[in-house]
N, C-alpha and C positions, 0 to 999 in steps of 0.2 A: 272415257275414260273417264273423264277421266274420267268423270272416270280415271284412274291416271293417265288415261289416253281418251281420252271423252275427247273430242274434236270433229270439224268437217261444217257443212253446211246445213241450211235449211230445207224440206223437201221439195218446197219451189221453185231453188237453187240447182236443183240437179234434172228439171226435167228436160232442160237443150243442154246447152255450151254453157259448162261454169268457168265464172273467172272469179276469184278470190274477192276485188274488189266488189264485185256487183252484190256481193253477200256479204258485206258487213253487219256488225249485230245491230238489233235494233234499240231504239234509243233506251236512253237508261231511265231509273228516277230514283235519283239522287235529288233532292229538291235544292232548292237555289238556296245559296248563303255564301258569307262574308270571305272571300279569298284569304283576306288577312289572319282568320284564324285556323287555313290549312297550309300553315310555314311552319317550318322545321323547328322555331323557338315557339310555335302555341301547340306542338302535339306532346301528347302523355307517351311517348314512346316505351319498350321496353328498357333501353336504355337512354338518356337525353343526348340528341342531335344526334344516332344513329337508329335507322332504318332497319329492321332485322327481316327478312325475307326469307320462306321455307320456302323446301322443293322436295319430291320424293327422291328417293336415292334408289336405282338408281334412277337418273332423268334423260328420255331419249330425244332425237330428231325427231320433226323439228322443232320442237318447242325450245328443246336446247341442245348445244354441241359438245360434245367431249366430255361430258356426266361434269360438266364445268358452270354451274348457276352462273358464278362470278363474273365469267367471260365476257359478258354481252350478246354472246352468238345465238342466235333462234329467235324465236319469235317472244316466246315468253320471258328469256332472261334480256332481250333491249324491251320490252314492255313493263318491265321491272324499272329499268333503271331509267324508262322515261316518265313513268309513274313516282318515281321517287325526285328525278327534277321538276316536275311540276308540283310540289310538296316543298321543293327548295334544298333537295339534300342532293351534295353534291356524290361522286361516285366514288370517293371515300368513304362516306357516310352512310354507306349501305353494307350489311353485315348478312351473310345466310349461313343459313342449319338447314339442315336434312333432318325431315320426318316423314315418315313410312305414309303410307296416302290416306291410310285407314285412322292413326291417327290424329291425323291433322281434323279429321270431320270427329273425331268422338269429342263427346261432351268436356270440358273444364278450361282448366289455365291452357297456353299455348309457351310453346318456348322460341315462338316467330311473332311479328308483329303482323304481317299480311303474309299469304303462302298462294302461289300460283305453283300449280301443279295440274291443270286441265280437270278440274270442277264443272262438272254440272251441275247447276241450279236445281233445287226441288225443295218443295214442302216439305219433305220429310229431314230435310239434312235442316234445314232453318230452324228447325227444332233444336238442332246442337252447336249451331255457331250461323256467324254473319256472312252474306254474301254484299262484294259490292256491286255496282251498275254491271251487267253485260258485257264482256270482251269480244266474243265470238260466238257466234251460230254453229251450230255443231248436228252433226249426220254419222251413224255408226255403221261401221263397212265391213266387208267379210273378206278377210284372205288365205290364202293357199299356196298349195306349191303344183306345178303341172301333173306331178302321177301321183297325188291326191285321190281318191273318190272323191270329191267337194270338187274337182277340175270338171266345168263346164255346168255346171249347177247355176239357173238361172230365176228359179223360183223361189218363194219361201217354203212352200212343201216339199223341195230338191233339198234345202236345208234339212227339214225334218228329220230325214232318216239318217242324218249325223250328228257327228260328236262338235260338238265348238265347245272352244279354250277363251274363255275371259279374265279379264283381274276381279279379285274378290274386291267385291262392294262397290263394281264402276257400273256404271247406267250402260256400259256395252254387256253386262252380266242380265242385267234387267231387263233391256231391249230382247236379248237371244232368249231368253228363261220364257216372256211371255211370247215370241214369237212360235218359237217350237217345242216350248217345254224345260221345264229344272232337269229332267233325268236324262238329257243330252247333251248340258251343257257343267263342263267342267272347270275349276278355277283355281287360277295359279295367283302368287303373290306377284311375280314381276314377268314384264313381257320377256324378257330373257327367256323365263320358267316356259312360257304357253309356246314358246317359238323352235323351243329344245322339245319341249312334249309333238308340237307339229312333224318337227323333222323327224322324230323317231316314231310316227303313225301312230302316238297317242289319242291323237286328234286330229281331225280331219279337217281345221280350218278356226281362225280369229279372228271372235268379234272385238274391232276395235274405233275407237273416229278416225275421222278420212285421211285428214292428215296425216294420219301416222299410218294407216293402212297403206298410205302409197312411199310411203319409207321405207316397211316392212317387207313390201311386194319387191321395192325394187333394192330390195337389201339383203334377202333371201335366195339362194340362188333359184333358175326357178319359182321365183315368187309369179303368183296370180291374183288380182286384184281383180274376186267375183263381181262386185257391187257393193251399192247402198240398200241400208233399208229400210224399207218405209216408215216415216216418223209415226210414233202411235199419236192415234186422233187429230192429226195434223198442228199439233202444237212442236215450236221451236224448243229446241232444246241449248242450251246459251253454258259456256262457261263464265265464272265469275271466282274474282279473287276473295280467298276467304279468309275471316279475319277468326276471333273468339267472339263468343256470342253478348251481345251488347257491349260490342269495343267503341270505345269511345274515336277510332279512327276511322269509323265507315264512313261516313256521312263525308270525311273528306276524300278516304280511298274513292267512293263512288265519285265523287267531283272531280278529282282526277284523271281518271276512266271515260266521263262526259266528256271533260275539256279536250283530252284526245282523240276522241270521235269529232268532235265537231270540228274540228283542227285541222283533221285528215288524219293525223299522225297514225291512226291504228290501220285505216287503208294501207298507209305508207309501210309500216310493217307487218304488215299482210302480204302484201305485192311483192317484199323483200325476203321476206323466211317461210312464206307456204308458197307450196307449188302451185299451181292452174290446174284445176281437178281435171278440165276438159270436158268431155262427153261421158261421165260417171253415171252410169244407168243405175237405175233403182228396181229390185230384185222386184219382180212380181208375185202377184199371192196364189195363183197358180198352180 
C-alpha cells in the first residue's frame, strides 16, 4: 500500500511461524542529535505548537478504526499520537486532514505536517518528498473470495492468468504489474472500489500488504487469504512517515520513530493492533 495499504512482513518473516514482534522494522538513520530541539516550542510547525497529521480518506483496519485518524485506534493513528508525545505535544495538539494517497506523495507544499498513510519507501518517491526512519517491514499478499477462479491458486504463474485489483500508485500495483504483468492488473482509487469490483467478478483477487489482506480476508464474506509474495530481489520493503520534501521536521520525525523502536514501543503497538500473521505461506514461482 501502501501503498495505502502497503503493509506486512519481511520475506524471511514469513518462511515458518510469523509473530508480528519477531519482524519489527529494521533500525533507522535518523542520525544522532540534540533532543532539545525536537520539542514542540523548537519545531517550525504548520501551525505553532500543533501537530498537523494526514491520512487518506478513506483509512481502513488496521492501521485505523472507524475512518476515525483522531481516535487513537489502530496501529497507525496510536503511532501518530506517540510520535507526537515524543515531540512533546500533547493529544490536543495534534490536528489531521485528509489527503488522497496520491497526493500526499506528488511533488510541493503539503497541507499535513507528517502523513502516515502506509508509505513504502523508495527512490523514486524521495524524489518528491521526505521519508522518515522505518516503521514497519512490509510483504504484499493476494486475496479472494472462495468461488473466485484465484480460489486455490498457489503459484505465481496460477496468478498469471488473472485479473488483480490494486490502488493506483501503491507498491502492491508494482509488485502485481512486474509479477504477472500491467495487462492483468487493474486499479482502483480505494479499497472500497477493488473489493466492490472483487465481489462483482470484476476481478479475480487483491494485491494488497498483509496486514490489511487479513482484514480484508476476514471481512469479506468468504474472504480467502491466497498468500504472500515473494519480495522482488530479496530487499525489505519498509513503510515510513512522510513529510514534504526537505521538511525541516525529518531529522526529528526520524528520531522519534528511533526512540520508539528502541523503546519497544512500536513492538508494543504491533502486538496490539496487528494481528499474528501465523503460517503465511509465500506463493511460489511455479
Amino acid at each position: 500500500m501502501h501503498t495505502s495499504w502497503a503493509g506486512g512482513w519481511a520475506l524471511a518473516c514469513a518462511v515458518a511461524v510469523v509473530t508480528v514482534s519477531a519482524c519489527a522494522p529494521t533500525a533507522g538513520t535518523a542520525p544522532t542529535l540534540d533532543a532539545t530541539k525536537c520539542r514542540k516550542d523548537a519545531l517550525g510547525t504548520l501551525y505553532p505548537g500543533i501537530l498537523t497529521f494526514g491520512a487518506d480518506q478513506p483509512v481502513y483496519p488496521p492501521w485505523y478504526k472507524g475512518d476515525d485518524p483522531a481516535n487513537g485506534e489502530g496501529f497507525e493513528s496510536a503511532l501518530a499520537y506517540a510520535v507526537a508525545a515524543e515531540l512533546q505535544y500533547g493529544g490536543d495538539d495534534v490536528r489531521w486532514v485528509r489527503v488522497p494517497f496520491n497526493t500526499a506523495l506528488a511533488p510541493g507544499p503539503k497541507a499535513f505536517d507528517v502523513n502516515l498513510s502506509q508509505f513504502s519507501i523508495t527512490e523514486q518517491r524521495r524524489a518528491a518528498v521526505d521519508f522518515s526512519s522505518p516503521y514497519f517491514d512490509v510483504t504484499q499478499a493476494v486475496v479472494t473470495v472462495r468461488d473466485s477462479r484465484a480460489a486455490g491458486v498457489t503459484t505465481i504463474s496460477g496468478l498469471s492468468r488473472l485479473t488483480l485489483g490494486t490502488q493506483v500508485g501503491s507498491t502492491g500495483h508494482t509488485a502485481a504489474s512486474d509479477l504477472i504483468g500491467s495487462g492483468s492488473v487493474q486499479t482502483y482509487h480505494t479499497l472500497i472500489d477493488a473489493k466492490m469490483a472483487l465481489l462483482g467478478r470484476q476481478i479475480d483477487a487483491i494485491v494488497l500488504d498483509l496486514p490489511t489482506a487479513l482484514a480484508v480476508a476476514g471481512d469479506l464474506r468468504d474472504g480467502v487469504l491466497l498468500g504472500q509474495l515473494p519480495s522482488a530481489g530479496g530487499e525489505v520493503e519498509q513503510f515510513g512517515i512522510v513529510l514534504a520534501r526537505d521538511s525541516p521536521l525529518t531529522r526529528c520525525v526520524s528520531w522519534a520513530v528511533d526512540s520508539l523502536r528502541a523503546d519497544g514501543t512500536l513492538v508494543k503497538l504491533q502486538n496490539r493492533w496487528l494481528r499474528d500473521t501465523g503460517s503465511v505461506a509465500v506463493l511460489a514461482q511455479g
